[in-house]
C-alpha positions as YAML, in Angstrom:
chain: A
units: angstrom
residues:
- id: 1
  name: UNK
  ca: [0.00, 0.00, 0.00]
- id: 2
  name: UNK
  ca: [1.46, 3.78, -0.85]
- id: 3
  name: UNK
  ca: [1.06, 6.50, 1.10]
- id: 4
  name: UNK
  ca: [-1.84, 9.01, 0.62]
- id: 5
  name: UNK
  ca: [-0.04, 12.32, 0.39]
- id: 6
  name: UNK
  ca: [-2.61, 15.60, 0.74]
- id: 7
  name: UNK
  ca: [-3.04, 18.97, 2.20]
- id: 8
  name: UNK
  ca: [-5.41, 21.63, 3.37]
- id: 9
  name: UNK
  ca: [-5.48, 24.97, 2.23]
- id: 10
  name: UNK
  ca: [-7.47, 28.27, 2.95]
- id: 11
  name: UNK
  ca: [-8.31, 29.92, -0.72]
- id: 12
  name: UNK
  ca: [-11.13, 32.19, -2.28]
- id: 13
  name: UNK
  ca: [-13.53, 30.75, -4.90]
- id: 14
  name: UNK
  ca: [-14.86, 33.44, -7.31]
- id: 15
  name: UNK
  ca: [-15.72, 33.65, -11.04]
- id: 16
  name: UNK
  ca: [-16.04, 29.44, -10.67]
- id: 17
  name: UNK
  ca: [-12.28, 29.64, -9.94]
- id: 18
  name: UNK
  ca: [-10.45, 28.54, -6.73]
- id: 19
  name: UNK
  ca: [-7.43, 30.42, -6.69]
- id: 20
  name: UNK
  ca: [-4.74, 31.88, -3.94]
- id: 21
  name: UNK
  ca: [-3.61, 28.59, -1.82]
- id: 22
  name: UNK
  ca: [-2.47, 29.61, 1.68]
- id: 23
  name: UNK
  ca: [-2.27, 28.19, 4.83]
- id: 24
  name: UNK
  ca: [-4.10, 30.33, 7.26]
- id: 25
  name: UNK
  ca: [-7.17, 32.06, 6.56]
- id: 26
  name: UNK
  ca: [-5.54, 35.45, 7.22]
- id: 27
  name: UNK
  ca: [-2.91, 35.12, 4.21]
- id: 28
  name: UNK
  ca: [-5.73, 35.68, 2.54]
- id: 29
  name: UNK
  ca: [-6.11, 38.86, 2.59]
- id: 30
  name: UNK
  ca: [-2.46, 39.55, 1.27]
- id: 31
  name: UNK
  ca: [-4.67, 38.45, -2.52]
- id: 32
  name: UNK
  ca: [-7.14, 40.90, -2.23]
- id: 33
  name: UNK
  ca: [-10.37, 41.85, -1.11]
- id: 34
  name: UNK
  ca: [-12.98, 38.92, -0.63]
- id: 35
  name: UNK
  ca: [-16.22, 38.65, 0.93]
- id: 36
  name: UNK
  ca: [-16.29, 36.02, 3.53]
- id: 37
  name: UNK
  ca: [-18.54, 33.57, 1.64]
- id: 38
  name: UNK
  ca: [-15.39, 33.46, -1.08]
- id: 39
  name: UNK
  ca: [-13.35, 32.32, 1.82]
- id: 40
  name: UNK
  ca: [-13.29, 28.68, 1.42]
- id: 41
  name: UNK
  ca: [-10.99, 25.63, 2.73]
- id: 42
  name: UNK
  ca: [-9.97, 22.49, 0.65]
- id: 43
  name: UNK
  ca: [-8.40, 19.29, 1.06]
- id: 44
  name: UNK
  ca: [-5.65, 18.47, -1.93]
- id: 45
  name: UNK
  ca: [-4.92, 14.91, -2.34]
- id: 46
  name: UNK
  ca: [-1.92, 13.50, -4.65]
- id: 47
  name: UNK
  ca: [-3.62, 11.90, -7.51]
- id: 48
  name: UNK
  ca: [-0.88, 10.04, -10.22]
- id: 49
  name: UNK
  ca: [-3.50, 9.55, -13.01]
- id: 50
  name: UNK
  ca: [-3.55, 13.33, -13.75]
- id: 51
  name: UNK
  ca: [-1.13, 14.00, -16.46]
- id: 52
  name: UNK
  ca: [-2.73, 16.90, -18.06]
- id: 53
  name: UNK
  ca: [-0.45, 19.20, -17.48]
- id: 54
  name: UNK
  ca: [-1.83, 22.51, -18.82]
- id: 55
  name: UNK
  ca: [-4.81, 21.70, -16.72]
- id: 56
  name: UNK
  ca: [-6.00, 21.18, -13.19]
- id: 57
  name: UNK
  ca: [-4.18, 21.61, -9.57]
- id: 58
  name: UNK
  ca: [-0.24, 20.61, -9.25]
- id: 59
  name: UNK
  ca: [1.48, 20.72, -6.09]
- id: 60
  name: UNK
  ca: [5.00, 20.89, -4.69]
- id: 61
  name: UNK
  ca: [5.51, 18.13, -2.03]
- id: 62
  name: UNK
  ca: [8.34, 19.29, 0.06]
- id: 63
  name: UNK
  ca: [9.82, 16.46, 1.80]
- id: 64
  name: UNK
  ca: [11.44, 18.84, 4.61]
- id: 65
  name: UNK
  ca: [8.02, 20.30, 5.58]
- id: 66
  name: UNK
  ca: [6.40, 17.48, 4.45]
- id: 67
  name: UNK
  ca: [3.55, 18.89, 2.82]
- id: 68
  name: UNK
  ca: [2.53, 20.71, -0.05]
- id: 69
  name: UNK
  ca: [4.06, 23.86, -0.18]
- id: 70
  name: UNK
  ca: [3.22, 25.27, -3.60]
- id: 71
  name: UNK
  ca: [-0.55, 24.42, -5.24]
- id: 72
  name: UNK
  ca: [-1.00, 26.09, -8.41]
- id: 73
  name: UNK
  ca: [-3.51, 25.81, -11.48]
- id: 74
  name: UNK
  ca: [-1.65, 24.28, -14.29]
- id: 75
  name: UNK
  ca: [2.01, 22.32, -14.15]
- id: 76
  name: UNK
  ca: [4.04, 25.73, -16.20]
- id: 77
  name: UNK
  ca: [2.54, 28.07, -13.22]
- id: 78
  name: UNK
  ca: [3.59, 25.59, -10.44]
- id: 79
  name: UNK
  ca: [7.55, 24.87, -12.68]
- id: 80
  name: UNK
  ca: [8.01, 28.80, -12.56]
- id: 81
  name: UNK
  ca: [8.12, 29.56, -9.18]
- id: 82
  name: UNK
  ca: [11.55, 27.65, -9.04]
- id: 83
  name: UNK
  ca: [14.63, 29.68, -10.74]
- id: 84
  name: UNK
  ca: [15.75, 26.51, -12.46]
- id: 85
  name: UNK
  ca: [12.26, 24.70, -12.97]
- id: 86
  name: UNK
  ca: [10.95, 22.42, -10.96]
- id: 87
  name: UNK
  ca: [12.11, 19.26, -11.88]
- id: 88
  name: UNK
  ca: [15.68, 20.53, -10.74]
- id: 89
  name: UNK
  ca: [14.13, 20.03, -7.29]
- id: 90
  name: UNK
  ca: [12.75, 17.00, -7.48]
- id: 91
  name: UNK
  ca: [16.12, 15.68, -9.43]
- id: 92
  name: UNK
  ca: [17.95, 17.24, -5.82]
- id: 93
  name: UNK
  ca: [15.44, 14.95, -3.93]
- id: 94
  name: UNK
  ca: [13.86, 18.01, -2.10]
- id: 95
  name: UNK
  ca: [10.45, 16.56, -2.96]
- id: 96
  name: UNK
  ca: [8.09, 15.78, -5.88]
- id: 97
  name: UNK
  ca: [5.74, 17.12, -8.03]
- id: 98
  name: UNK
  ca: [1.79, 15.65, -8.28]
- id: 99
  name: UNK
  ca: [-1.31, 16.45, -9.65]
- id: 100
  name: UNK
  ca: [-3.94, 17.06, -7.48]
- id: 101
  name: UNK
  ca: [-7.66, 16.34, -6.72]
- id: 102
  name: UNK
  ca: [-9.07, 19.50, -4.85]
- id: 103
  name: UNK
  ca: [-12.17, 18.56, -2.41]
- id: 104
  name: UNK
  ca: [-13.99, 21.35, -0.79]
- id: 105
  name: UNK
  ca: [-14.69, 20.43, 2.76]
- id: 106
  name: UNK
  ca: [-16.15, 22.48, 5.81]
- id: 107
  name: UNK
  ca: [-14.94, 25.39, 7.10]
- id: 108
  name: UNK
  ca: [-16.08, 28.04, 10.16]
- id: 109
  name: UNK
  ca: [-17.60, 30.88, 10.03]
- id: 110
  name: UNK
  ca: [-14.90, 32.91, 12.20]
- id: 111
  name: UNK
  ca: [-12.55, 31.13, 9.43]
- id: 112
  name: UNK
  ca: [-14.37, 32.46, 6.44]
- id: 113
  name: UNK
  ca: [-14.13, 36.21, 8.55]
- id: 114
  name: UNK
  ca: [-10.38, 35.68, 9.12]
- id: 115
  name: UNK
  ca: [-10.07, 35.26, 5.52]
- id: 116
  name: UNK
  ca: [-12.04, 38.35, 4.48]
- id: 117
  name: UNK
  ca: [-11.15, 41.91, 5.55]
- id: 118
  name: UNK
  ca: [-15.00, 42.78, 4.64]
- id: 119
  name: UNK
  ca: [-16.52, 43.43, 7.85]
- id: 120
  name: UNK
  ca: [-20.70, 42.53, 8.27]
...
């Protein structure tokens, strides 16, 4: 049996988009100004049969923090936040690269606030 690698990130939904991964609601608000029902938490999960690479959610899995570090729409967006491209991280064993499934699961109302600097 392999091990289940996933993650769970704070990020708004808008537009039919989930986009801006952190891990605490509050980083949120470093992306911009959200209403708190666009404040939304998921669960990533490692998922080897995605191969399209100019679509869905790729992830970073950092072996030191052992998570995902980076989540990202699209493989290119993910390979560019690394000066020499990703795979020159994975080929220095610092971790690996997946695509992901993205689950929305249930988050707080004082979390959804925390993520929002809109104020009701």
């Amino acid at each position: 049996m392999s091990e289940v690698y996933t993650t769970e990130k704070y990020c708004f939904y808008s537009g039919g988009v989930y986009h801006d991964f952190c891990d605490h609601p509050k980083v949120l608000r470093m992306y911009g100004d959200q209403p708190p029902e666009n404040v939304r938490k998921v669960r990533f999960t490692a998922d080897s049969s995605i191969d399209d690479k100019r679509n869905g959610f790729w992830g970073f899995y950092e072996f030191k923090d052992q998570d995902f570090t980076l989540v990202y729409q699209g493989y290119t967006v993910l390979s560019i936040c690394f000066p020499s491209g990703v795979e020159a991280e994975v080929q220095r064993n610092k971790g690996f690269v997946s695509g992901l499934r993205l689950e929305e699961i249930d988050i707080t109302k004082e979390e959804q606030l925390a993520g929002s600097s809109y104020r009701v």
